[in-house]
C-alpha positions as CSV (number, residue, x, y, z in Angstrom):
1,X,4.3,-5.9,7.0
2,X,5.1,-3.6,3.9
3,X,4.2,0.2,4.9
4,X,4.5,2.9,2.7
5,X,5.3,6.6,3.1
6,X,3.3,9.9,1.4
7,X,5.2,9.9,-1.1
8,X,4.9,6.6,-3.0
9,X,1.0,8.3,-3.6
10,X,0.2,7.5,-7.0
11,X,-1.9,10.5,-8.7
12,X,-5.9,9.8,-9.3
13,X,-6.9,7.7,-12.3
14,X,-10.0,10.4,-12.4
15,X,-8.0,13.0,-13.0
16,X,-6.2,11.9,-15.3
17,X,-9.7,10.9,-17.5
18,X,-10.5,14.3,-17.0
19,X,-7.9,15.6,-18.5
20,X,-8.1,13.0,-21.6
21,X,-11.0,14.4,-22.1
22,X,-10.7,18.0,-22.4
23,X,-7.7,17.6,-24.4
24,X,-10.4,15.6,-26.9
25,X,-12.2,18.6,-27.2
26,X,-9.4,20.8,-28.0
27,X,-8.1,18.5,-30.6
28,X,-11.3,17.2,-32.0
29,X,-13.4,20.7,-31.5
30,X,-13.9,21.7,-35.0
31,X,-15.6,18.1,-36.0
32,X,-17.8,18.8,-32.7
33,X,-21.5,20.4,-34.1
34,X,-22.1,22.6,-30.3
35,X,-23.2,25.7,-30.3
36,X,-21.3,28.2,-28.9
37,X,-23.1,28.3,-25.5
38,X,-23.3,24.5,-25.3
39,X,-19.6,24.7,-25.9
40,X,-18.7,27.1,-23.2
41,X,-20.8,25.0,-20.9
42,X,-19.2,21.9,-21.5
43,X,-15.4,23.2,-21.3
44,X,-17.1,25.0,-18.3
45,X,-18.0,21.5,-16.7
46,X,-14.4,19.8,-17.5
47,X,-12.4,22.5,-15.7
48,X,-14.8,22.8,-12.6
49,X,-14.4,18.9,-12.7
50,X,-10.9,18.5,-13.3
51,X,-10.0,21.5,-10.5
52,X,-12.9,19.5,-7.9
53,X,-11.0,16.3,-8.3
54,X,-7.7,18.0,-7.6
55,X,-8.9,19.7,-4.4
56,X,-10.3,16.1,-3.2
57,X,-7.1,14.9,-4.1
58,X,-5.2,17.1,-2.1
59,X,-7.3,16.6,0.7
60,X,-7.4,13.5,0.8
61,X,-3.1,13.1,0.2
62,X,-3.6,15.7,3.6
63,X,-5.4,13.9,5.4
64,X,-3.8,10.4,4.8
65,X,-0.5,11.7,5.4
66,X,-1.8,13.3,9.0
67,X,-3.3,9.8,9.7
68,X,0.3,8.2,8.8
69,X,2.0,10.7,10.9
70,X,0.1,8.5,13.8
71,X,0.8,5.8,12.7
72,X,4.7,6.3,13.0
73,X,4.4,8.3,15.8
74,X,6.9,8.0,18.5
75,X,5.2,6.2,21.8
76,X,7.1,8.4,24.4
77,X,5.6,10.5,27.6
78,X,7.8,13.3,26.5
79,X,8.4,14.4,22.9
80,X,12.0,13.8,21.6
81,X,14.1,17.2,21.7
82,X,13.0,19.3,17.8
83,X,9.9,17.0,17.1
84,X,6.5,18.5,16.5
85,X,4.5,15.6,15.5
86,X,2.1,13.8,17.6
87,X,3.3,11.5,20.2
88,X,1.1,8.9,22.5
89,X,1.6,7.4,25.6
90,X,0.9,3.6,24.7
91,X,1.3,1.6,21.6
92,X,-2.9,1.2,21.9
93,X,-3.5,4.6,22.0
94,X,-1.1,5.2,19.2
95,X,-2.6,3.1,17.3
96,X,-6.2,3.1,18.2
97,X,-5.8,7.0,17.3
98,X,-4.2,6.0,13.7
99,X,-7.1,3.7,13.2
100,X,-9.8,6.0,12.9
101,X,-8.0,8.2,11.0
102,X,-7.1,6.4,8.2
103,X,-10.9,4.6,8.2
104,X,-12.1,8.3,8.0
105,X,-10.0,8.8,5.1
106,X,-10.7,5.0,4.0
107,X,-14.6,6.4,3.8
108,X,-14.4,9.8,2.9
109,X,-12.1,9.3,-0.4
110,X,-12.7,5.8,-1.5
111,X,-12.2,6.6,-5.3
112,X,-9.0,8.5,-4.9
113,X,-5.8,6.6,-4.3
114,X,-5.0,7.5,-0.7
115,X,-8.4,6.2,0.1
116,X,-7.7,2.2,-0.4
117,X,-4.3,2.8,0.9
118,X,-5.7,4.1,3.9
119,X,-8.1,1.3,4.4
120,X,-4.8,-1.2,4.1
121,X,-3.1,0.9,6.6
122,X,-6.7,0.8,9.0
123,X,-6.2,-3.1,9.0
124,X,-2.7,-2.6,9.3
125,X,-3.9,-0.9,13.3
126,X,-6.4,-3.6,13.9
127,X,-3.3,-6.0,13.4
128,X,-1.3,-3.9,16.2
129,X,-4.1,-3.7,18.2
130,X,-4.8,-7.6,18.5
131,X,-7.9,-7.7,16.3
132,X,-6.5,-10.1,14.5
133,X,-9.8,-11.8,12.9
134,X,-11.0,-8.4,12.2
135,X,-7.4,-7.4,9.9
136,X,-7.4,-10.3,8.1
137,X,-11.3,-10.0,7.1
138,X,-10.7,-6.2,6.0
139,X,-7.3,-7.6,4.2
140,X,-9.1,-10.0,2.5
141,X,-11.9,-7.7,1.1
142,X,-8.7,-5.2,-0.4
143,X,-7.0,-8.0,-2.1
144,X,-10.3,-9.0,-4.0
145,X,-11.3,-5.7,-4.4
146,X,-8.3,-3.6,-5.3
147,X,-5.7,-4.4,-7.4
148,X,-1.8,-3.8,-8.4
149,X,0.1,-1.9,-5.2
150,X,-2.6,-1.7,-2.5
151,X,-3.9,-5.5,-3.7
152,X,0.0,-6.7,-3.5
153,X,-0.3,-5.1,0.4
154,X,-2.9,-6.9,1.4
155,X,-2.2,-10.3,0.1
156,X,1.4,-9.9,1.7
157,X,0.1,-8.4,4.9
158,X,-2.7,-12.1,4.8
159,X,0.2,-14.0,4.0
160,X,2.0,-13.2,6.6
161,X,-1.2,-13.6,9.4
162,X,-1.2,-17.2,7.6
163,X,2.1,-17.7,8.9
164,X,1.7,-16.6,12.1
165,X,-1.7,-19.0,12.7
166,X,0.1,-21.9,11.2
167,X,-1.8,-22.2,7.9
168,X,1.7,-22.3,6.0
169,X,-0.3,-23.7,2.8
170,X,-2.0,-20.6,2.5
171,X,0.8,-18.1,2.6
172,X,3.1,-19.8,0.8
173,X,0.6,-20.0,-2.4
174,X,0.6,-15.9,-1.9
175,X,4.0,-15.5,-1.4
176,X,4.6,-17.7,-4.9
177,X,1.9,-15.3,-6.2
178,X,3.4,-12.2,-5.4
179,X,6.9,-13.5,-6.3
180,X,5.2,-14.2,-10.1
181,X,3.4,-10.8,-9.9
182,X,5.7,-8.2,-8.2
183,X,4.8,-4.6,-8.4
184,X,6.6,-1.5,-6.7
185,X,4.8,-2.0,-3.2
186,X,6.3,-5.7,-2.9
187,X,9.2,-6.5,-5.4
188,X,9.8,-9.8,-6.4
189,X,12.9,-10.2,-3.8
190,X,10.6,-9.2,-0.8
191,X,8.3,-12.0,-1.8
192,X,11.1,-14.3,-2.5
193,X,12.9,-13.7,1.3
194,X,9.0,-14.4,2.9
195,X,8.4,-17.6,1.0
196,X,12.3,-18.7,2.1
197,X,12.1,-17.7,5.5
198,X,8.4,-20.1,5.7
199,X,9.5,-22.9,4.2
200,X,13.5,-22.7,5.9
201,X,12.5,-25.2,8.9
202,X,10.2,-27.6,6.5
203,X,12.5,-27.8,3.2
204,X,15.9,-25.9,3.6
205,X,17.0,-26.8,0.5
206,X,14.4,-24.8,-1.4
207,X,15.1,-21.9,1.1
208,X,19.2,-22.1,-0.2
209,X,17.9,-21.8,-3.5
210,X,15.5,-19.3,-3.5
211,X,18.1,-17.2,-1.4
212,X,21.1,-18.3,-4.6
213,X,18.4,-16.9,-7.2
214,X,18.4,-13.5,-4.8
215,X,22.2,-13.4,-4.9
216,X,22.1,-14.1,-8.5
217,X,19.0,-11.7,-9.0
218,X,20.8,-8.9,-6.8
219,X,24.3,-8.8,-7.1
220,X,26.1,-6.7,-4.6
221,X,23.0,-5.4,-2.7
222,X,22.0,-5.3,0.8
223,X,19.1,-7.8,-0.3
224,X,22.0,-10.1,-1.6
225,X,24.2,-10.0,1.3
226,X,21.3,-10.6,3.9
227,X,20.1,-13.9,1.2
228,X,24.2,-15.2,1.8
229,X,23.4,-14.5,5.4
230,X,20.5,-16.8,5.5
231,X,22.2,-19.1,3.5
232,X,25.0,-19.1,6.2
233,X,22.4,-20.0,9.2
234,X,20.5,-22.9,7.0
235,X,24.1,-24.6,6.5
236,X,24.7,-24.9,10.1
């Protein structure tokens, strides 16, 4: 399943407003009737705003990057020779640790972009920790309830649970979805090489040419010598 990394973060949407709108009263303030004290009040409120939602921001970026720290921690009784990071002793505890970080963060900053990221990665745990039903209920809820990136995630992360519990119907209407609607969490040639690899065994010769449109699509890449790969095994 896709996984991302700190620094594919997108910045807050809030902030962003924020900022809009101070620079409206800057370039509109002379067709504002305030008085002066009203004025300095309201300016007053924007910054205090604008520096609030930065702080929560950075917290929250913090603390979603210390939950994914976790998450790739190394399982290993002794720490490898120069790391500092965490390390567990089982995959479950790894994992079960990971879990309620990123829920904490899933709760705490639910309307700053680490927040529905870390609720992805939360289901992501369940998933590794055999709560199967319970990922694909909380992956369900992000693709209906977020959208672009994180949305992409989950419907990629449902498709592929699909696959695995045999309900191929189901992830292959995703996997056309996200090949139609790519975004920079899953590009159109990740969709592409799921929807090959699930209908390979059931109609190869859609597989060979959804892996000749990657070839075509991708020209000397790694993504188009893996697709000539693929198309190597489906000739045998």
């Amino acid at each position: 399943m896709a996984r991302l990394t700190r620094h594919q973060l997108r910045t807050d949407e809030l902030e962003s407003r924020l900022t809009a709108i101070s620079a409206f009263f800057v370039v509109n303030r002379k067709n504002i009737v305030l008085g002066s004290a009203a004025a300095l009040l309201v300016i007053a409120v924007i910054v205090g705003a604008i520096f609030y939602v930065r702080g929560r921001q950075g917290q929250a970026s913090e603390a979603f990057s210390k939950a994914l720290e976790a998450f790739h921690a190394p399982v290993t009784p002794v720490a490898p020779a120069g790391y500092v990071g965490p390390t567990f002793p089982t995959d479950e505890a790894k994992y079960t640790a990971a879990l309620q970080q990123f829920q904490d963060v899933a709760g705490q900053y639910s309307r700053y972009a680490p927040g529905p990221l870390a609720r992805y990665y939360a289901a992501l745990c369940l998933d590794e920790l055999g709560k199967q039903a319970e990922a694909e209920k909380e992956f369900s809820a992000i693709a209906q309830q977020q959208s672009g990136d994180v949305a992409a995630l989950a419907k990629m992360a449902l498709a592929n649970i699909y696959q695995q519990t045999d309900r191929a119907a189901e992830a292959e209407k995703y996997y056309r979805e996200l090949e139609s609607n790519p975004t920079a969490s899953v590009p159109k040639v990740a969709a592409q090489f799921a929807l090959a690899d699930l209908i390979g065994a059931s109609n190869p010769p859609q597989a060979l040419e959804i892996y000749k449109q990657i070839v075509q699509e991708n020209p000397d890449t790694s993504a188009a010598d893996l697709a000539k790969q693929r198309m190597d095994a489906l000739a045998q």
